[in-house]
N, C-alpha and C positions, 0 to 999 in steps of 0.2 A: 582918438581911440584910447589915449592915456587916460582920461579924463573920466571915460565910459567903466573902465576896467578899475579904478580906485572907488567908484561910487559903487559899482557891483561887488568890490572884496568888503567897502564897509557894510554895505547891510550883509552879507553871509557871516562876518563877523559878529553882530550886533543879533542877527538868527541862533550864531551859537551859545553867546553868552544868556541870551532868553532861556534856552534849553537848558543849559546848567542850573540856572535858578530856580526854575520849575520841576526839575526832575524829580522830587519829593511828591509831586502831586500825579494821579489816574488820566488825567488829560489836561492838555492845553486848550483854549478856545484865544483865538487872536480876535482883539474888537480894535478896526481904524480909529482913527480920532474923529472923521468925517466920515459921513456916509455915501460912499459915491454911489452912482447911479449909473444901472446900466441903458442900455438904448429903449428897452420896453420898460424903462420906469421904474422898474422893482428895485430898491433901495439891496445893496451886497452887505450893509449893515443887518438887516431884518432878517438874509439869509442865514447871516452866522450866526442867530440867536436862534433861530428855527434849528441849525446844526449844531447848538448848544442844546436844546431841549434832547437831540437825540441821543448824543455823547452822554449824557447825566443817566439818561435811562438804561441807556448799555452799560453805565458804570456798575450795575444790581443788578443786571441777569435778569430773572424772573419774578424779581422779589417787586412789587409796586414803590415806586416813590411820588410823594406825595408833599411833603413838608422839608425844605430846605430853608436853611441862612446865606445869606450874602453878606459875606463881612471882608475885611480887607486889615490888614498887616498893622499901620496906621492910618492917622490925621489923612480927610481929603487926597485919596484915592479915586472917587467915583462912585464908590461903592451902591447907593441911593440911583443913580442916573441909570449904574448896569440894571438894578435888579427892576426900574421901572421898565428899560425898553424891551428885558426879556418877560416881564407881565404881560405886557403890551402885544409883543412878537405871538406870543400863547393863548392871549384872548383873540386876535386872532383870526385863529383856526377853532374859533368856538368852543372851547373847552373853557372855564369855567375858571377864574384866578380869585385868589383873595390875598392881597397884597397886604403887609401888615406891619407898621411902626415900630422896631422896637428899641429903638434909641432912643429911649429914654431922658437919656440929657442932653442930646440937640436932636428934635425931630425936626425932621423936613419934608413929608411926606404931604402932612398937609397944604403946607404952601405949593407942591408940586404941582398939586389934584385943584387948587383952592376951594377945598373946604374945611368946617371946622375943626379946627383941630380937640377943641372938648369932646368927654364920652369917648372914650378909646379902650387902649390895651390897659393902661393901669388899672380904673374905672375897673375892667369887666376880670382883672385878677385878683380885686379886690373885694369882687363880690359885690359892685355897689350897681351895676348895668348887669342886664342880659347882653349874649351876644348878639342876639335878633337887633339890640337896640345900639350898639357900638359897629355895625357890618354899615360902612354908605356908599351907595351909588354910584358911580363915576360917568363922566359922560360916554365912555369908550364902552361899547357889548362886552359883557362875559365878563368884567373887571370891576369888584370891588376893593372898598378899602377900608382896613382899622386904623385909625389914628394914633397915638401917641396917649392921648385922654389928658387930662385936666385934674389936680394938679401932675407934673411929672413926677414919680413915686422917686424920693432923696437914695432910696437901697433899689435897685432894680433887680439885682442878682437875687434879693431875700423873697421877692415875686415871683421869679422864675424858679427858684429851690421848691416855692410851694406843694407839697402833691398836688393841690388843686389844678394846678398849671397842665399837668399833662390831661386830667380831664377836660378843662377847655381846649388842649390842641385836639385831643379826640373830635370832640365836636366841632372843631373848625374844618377838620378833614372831613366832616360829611358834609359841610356846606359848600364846599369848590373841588376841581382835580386836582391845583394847584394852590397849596398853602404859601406862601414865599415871606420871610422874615428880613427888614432891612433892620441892620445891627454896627454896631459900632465896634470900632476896632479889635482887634484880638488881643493886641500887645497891651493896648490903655487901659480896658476893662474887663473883668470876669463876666460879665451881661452876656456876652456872646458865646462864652465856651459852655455856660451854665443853660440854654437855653440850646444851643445846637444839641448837644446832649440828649436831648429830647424828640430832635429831629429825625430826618432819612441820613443827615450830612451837611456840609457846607460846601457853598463854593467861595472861593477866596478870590477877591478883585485887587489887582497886583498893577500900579502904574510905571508902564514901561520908561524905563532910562532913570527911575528916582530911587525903587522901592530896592532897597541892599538884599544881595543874598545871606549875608547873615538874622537880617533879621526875618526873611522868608524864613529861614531854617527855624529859628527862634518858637515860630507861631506853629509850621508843622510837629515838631517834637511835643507843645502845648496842645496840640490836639488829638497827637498818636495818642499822650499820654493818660487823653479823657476817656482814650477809645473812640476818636468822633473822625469819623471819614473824612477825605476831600475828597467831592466828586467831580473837582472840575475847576479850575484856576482860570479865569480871566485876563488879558494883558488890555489892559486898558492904556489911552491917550498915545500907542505905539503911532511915531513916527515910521513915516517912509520914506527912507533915503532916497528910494528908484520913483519919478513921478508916474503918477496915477496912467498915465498913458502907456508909459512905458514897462511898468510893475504887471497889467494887465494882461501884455502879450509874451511874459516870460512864461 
């Protein structure tokens, strides 16, 4: 009973300190580390991204959103893996996603998808591609993708300053419901805060038990600052103290 009662006060401890750190942000969303399964199958990962989709939209009221960044605090977070499986969760329910590189100096998206990573986002802000011809395929319904493009552009921020840039985000929101921007850090690079700017908002992907509350504070204060929402904070690789069995029936 000793035993039951020290592992239950640490995760309600580990619950609170999550709280603290995120209070800066309009919602929490908790993503497992693993995707358990319940008895008919349906993955409780895939719900909480479906229940992510709906959180973001209540985040606006009435107002449509449509174009979000996924970026995270720092270095290796997740941030790339959240914003694929919430494309994924989106496409779906048939709605219509266009998933888009903008990590300029380590993309990964195309390795994700395996496809080529040339002809992307630089490419088509540089004026050198249409977007008809940088939009590819993916084998999943309803899910395209912009790659990163060829070469990766040395100033990424001086891309996204462009006026041009917000008239291709125009256009990219008439080609899916779902715009979604994977983006590199907030703390490392100006790419992120220059480009959400532009957006509905961000959601910020935060890896539980690593990511400091000071430096959470750090990147909120950088985005009040821009005027750039967060609609929505991720707690990604969260450990569970209580097992899966046990967590279930509390």
């Amino acid at each position: 009973m000793g035993k039951i009662y020290e592992v239950l006060k640490k995760a309600e401890a580990d619950k609170q300190l999550q709280s603290k750190i995120l209070k800066a942000s309009d919602q929490m969303i908790h993503a497992k580390r693993q995707p358990a399964k319940r008895s008919d199958g349906v993955s409780i990962m895939i719900e909480e991204y479906h229940r992510m989709k709906l959180l973001i939209q209540a985040a606006r009221g009435e107002e449509t959103i449509k174009a979000l960044v996924f970026s995270s605090s720092q270095q290796s977070e997740g941030t790339s893996t959240v914003v694929i499986n919430f494309a994924k969760a989106i496409a779906s329910t048939g709605e219509s996603v266009l998933l888009i590189d903008a990590n300029l100096k380590r993309p990964s998206l195309h390795q994700a998808f395996n496809i080529e990573q040339n002809w992307g986002l630089s490419d088509l802000l540089q004026e050198k591609s249409s977007l008809s011809d940088v939009i590819k395929k993916t084998r999943i319904p309803n899910l395209s993708v912009i790659t990163c493009g060829s070469p990766t552009h040395p100033n990424p921020q001086a891309l996204f300053l462009a006026d041009s840039t917000a008239v291709v985000l125009g256009r990219m929101k008439e080609q899916a419901d779902w715009v979604l921007f994977d983006t590199p850090p907030l703390n490392s690079y100006n790419d992120a805060i220059t480009l959400a700017a532009r957006t509905d908002g961000v959601v910020l992907v935060l890896e539980a038990e690593k990511t400091r509350r000071e430096v959470v504070q750090k990147v909120c204060e950088r985005l009040e600052e821009s005027g750039i929402r967060i609609l929505g904070t991720v707690l990604n690789k969260r450990r569970m103290y209580i097992p899966d069995w046990a967590y279930n029936r509390l």
